[in-house]
N, CA, C and O of each residue as an XYZ file, in Angstrom:
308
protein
N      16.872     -6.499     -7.735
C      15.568     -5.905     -7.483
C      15.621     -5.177     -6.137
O      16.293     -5.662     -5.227
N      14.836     -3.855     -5.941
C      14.850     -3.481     -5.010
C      13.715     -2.919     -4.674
O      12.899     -2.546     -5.516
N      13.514     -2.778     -3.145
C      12.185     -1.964     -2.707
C      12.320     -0.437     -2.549
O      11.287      0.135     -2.200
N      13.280      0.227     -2.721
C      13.592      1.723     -2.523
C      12.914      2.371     -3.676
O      13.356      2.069     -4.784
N      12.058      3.094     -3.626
C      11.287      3.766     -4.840
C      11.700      4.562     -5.249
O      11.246      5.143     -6.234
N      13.492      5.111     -4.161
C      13.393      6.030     -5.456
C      14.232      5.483     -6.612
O      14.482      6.326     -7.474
N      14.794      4.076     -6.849
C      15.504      3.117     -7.711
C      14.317      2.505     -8.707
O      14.743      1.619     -9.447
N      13.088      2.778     -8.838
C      12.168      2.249     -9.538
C      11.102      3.409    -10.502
O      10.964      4.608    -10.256
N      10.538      2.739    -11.468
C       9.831      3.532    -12.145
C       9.099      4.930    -11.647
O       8.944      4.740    -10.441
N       8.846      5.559    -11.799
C       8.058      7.080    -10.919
C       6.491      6.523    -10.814
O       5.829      7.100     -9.950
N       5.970      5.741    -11.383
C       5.049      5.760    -11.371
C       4.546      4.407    -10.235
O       3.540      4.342     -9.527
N       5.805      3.310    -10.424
C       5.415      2.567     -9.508
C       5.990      3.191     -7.872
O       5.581      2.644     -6.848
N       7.094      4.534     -7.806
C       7.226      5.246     -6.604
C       6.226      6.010     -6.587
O       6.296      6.720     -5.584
N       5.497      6.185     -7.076
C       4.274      7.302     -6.498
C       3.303      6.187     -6.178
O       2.593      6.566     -5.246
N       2.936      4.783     -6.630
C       2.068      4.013     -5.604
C       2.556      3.997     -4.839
O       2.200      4.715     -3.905
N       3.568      3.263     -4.738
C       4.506      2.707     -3.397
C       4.531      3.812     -2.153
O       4.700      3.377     -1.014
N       4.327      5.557     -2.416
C       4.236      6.569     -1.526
C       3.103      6.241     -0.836
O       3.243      6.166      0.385
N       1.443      5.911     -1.528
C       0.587      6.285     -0.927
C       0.428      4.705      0.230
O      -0.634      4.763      0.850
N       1.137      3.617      0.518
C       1.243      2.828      1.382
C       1.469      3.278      2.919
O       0.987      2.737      3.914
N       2.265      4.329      2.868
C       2.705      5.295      3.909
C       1.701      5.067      4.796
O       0.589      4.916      4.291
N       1.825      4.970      6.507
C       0.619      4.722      7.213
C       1.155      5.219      8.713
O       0.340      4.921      9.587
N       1.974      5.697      9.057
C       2.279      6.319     10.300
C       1.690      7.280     10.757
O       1.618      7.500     11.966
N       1.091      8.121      9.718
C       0.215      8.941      9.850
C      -0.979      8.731     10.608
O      -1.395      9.551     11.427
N      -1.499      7.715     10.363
C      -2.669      7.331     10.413
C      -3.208      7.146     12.282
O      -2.382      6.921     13.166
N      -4.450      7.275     12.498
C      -4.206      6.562     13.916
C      -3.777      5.137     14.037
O      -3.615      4.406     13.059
N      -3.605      4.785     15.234
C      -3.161      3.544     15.682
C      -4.033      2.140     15.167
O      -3.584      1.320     14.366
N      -5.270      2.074     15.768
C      -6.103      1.568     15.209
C      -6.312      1.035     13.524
O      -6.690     -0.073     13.142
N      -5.985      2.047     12.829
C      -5.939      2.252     11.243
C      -4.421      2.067     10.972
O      -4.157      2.074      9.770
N      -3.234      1.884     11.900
C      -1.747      1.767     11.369
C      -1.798     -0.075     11.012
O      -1.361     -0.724     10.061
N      -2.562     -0.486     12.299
C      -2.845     -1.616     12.075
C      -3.255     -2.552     10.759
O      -2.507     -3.503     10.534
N      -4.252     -2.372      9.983
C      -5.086     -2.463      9.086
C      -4.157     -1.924      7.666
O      -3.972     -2.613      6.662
N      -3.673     -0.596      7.876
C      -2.753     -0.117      6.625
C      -1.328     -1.141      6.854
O      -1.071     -1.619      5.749
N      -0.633     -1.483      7.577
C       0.646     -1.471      8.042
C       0.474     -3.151      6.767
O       1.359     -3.282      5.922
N      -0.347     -3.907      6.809
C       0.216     -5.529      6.324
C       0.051     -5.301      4.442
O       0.407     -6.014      3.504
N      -0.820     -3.651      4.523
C      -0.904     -3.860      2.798
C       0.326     -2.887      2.576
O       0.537     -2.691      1.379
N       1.314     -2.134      3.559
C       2.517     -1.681      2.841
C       3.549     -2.845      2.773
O       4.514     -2.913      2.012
N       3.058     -3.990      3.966
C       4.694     -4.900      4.197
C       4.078     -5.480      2.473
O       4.855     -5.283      1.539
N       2.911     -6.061      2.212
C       3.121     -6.929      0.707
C       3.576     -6.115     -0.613
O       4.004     -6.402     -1.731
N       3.160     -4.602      0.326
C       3.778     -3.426     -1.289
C       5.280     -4.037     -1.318
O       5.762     -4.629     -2.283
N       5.906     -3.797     -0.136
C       7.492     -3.741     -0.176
C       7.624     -5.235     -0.572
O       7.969     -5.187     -1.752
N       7.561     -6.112     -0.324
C       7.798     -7.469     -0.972
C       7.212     -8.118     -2.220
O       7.502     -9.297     -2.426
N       6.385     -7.446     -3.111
C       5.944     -7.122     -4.211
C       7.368     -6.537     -4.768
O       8.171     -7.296     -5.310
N       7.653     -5.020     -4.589
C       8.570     -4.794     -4.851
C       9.937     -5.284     -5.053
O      10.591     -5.048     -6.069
N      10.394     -6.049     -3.944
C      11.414     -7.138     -3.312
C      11.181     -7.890     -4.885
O      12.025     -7.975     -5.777
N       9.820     -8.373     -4.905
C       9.994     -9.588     -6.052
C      10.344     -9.343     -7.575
O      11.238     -9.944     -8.172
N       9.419     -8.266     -8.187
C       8.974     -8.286     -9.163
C       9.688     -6.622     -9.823
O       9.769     -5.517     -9.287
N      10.137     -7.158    -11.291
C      10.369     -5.780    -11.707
C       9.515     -4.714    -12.282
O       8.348     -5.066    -12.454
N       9.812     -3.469    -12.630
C       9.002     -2.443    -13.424
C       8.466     -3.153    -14.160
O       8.963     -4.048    -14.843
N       7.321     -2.792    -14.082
C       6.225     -3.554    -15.710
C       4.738     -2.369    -14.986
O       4.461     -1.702    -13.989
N       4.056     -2.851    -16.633
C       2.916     -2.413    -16.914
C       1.837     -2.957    -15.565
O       1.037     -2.319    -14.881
N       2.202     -4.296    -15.558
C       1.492     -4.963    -14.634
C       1.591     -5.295    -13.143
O       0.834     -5.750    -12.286
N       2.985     -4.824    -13.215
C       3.560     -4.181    -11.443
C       2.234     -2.480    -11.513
O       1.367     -2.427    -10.641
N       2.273     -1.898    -12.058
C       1.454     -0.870    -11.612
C       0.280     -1.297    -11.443
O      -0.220     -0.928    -10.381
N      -0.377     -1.960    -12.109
C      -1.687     -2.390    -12.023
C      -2.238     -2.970    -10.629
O      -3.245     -2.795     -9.942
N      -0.792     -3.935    -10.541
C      -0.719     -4.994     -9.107
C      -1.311     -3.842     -7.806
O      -2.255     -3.649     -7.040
N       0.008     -3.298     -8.228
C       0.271     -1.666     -6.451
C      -1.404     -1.099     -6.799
O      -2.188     -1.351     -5.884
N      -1.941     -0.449     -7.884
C      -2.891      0.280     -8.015
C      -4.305     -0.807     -7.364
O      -5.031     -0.306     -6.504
N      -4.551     -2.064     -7.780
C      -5.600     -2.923     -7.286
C      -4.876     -3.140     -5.309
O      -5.661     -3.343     -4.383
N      -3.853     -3.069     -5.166
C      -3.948     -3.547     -4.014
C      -3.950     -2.173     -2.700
O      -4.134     -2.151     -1.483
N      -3.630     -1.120     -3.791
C      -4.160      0.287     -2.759
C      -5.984      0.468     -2.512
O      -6.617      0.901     -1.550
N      -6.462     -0.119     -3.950
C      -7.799      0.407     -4.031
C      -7.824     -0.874     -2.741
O      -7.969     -0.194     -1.725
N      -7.761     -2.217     -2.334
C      -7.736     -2.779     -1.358
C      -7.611     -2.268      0.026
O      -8.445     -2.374      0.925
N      -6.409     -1.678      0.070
C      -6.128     -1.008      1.223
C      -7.360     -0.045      1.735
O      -7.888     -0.151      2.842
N      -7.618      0.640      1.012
C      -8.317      1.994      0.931
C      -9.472      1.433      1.457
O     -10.022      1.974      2.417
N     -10.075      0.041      0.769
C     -11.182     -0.327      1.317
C     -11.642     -0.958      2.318
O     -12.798     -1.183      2.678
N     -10.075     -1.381      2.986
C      -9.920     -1.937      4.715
C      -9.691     -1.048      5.634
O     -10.113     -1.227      6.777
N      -9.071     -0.078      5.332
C      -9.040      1.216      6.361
C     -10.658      1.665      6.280
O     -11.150      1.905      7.382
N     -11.440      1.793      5.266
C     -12.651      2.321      5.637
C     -13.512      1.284      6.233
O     -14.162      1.803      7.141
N     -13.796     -0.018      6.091
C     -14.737     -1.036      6.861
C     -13.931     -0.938      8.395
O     -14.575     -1.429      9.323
N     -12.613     -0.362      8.733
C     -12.157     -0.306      9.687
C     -12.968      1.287      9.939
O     -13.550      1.161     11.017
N     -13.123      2.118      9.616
C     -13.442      3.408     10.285
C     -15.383      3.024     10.204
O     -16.170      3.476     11.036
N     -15.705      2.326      9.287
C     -17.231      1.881      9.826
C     -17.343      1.433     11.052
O     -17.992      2.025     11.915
N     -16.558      0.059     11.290
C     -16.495     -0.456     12.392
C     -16.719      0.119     13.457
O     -17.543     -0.203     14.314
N     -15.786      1.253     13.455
C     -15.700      2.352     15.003
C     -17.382      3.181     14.699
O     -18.106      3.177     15.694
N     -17.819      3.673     13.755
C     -19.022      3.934     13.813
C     -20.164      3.401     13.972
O     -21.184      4.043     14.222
N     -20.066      1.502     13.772
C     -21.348      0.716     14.750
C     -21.253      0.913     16.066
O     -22.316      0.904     16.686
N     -19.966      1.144     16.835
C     -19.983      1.186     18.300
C     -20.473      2.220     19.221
O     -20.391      2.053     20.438
């Protein structure tokens, strides 16, 4: 098993892309950075399946929704 996407299904490498978080500011690398380490050890574990996509797809919509209670945050202050 491996975490290199480009050795895995296309579809579970095109989730595995949008984990990417260097981009991001600092603040928000924080917050993105612990839902790419469980992408990659997800990966590490488990092979191509129907339900590996499902996994990456519920745990981006996750991500997505901690980077934004993180960009609220900065807007109560």
């Amino acid at each position: 098993m491996t975490a290199d996407p480009a050795n895995r299904h296309p579809e579970v490498a095109r989730l595995h892309s949008y984990f990417a978080y260097t981009h991001l500011p600092s603040h928000l690398q924080s917050v993105s950075r612990h839902f790419a380490i469980t992408a990659d050890v997800l990966l590490e574990m488990l092979p191509d399946s129907p339900e590996l996509t499902v996994c990456l797809r519920k745990l981006l919509e996750s991500k997505d929704c901690a980077v934004r209670a993180a960009l609220e945050g900065l807007r109560d202050d």
